[in-house]
C-alpha positions in Angstrom: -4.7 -93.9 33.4 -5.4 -95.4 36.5 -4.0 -92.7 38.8 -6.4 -90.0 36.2 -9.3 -92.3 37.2 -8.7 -92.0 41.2 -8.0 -88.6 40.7 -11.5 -88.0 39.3 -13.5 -90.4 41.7 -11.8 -88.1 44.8 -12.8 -85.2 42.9 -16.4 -86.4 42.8 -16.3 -87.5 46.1 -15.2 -84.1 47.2 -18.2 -82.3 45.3 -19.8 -84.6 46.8 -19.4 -83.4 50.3 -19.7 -80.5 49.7 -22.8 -80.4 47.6 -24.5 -78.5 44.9 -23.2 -74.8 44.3 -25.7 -72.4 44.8 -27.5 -70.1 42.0 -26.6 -66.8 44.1 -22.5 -67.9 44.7 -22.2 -67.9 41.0 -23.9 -65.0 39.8 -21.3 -62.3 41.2 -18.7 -63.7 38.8 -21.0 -63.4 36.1 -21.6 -59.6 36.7 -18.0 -59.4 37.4 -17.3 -61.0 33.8 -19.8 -58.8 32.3 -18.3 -55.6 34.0 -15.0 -56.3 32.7 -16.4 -57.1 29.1 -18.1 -53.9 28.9 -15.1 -52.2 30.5 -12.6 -53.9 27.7 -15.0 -52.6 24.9 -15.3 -49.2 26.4 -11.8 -49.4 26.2 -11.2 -50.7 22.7 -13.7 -47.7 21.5 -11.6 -45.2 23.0 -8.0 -46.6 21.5 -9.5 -46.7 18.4 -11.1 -42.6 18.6 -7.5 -42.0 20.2 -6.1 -43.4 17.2 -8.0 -42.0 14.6 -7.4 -38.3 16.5 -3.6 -39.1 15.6 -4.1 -39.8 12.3 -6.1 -36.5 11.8 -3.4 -34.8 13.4 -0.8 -35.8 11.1 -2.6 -35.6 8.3 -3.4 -31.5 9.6 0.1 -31.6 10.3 1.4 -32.5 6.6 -0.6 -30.1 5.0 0.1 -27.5 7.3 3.9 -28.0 6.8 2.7 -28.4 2.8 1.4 -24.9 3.5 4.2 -23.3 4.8 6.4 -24.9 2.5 4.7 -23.3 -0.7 3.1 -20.3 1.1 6.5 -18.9 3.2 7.6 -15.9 0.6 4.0 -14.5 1.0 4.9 -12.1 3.1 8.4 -11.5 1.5 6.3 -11.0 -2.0 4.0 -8.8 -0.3 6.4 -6.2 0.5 8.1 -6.7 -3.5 4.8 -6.0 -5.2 5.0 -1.7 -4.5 8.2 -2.1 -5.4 7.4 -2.9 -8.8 4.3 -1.0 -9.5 7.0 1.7 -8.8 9.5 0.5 -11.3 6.5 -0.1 -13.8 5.3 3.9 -13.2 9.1 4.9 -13.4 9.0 3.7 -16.7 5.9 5.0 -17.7 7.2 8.3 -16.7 11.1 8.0 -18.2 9.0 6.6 -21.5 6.7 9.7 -21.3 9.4 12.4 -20.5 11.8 11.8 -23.2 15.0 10.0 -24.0 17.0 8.0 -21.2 18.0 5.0 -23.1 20.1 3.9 -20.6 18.4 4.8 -17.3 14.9 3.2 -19.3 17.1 -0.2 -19.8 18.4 0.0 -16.3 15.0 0.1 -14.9 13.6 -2.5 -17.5 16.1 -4.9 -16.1 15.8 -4.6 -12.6 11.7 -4.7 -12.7 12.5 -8.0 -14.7 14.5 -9.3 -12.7 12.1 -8.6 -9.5 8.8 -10.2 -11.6 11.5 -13.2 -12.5 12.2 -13.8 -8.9 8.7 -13.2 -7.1 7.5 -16.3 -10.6 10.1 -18.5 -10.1 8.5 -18.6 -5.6 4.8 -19.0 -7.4 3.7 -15.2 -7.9 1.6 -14.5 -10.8 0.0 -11.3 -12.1 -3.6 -11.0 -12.4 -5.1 -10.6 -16.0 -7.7 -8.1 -15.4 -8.3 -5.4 -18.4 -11.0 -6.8 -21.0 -11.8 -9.6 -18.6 -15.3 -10.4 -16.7 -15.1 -8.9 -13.3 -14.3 -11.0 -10.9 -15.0 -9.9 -7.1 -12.6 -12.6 -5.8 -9.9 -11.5 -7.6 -10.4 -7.8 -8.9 -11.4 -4.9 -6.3 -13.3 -2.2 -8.4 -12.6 1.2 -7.6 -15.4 2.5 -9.6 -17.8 2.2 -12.7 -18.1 3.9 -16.3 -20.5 4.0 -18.9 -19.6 2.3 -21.6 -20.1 1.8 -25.1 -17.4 -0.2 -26.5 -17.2 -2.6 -23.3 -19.6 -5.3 -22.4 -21.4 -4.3 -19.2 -19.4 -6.0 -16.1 -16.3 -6.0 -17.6 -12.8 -4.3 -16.5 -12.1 -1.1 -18.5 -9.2 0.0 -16.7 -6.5 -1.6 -14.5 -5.1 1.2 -11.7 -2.8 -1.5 -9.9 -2.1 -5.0 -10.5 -3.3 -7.8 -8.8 -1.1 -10.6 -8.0 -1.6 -14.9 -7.0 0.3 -16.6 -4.7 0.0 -20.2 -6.3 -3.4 -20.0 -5.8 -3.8 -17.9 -3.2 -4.7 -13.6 -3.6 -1.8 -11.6 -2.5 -3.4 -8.7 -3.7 -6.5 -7.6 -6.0 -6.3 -5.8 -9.0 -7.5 -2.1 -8.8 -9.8 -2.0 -11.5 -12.3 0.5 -13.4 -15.8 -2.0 -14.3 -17.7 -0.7 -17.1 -21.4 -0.4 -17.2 -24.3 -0.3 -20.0 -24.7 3.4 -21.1 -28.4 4.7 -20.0 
């Protein structure tokens, strides 16, 4: 205790000598200080934009692997769907032109087996004939008077339309009835 008690009286002899520190000697550290602290929140502010910026990239970065994931046989089912509106006229035409049992089951399978596979990856026909029409989903090809219909709905389906999960692969090709005049 004693040697804490000549250590302070040299200390405040020392001051002493030298004297009273000026306003102006302490006022550059004090804008120096302030500098840095504005610097260090500048700083914090950006690390914290930065690291919301990464989590919005992986978030993007989920869904579009999500995407890909569920949406990859688009193209794939794209090229399948003439493909079977050309099995589904060949056997409108084999039922039409007579008796081929066997070449009418042959086709019946195959076009099954192609709607199986494009359902089982998420492709779905669109309902369209006695529905409402539905621009987001049905593409009319032209209008007819009608009697029997209810004005703005599908009469006639020329081509199928067909959903991707929830995504349009293709609209239906439909025939919208109108109020007779």
């Amino acid at each position: 205790m004693a040697d804490e008690t000549k250590a302070n009286e040299g200390f405040m002899e020392a001051a002493a000598e030298i004297g009273p520190v000026p306003e102006a000697a302490s006022q550059p550290w004090e804008t120096e200080l302030a500098t840095a602290r504005e610097e260090a929140r500048a700083n914090h502010d950006r690390w914290l934009r930065e690291r919301a910026d990464l989590e919005n990239l992986k978030k993007r970065a989920a869904r579009e692997r999500t995407d890909a994931i569920k949406f990859g046989v688009e193209g794939l089912a794209r090229d399948l769907l003439p493909m079977v509106d050309n099995l589904e006229r060949a056997l409108q035409h084999l039922s039409a032109s007579g008796d081929h049992g066997s070449m009418i089951e042959g086709v019946e399978l195959t076009l099954r087996g192609v709607k199986d596979a494009l359902q089982r990856h998420g492709v779905t026909r669109i309902a369209a004939h006695g529905q409402p029409f539905d621009p987001t989903l049905h593409e009319a090809v032209g209008h007819q008077e009608s009697a029997e219909h209810a004005p703005n709905t599908v009469m006639q389906e020329h081509q199928a339309g067909y959903l991707l999960h929830d995504r349009l692969l293709r609209p239906a090709l439909v025939t919208v009835a109108k109020s007779a005049a």
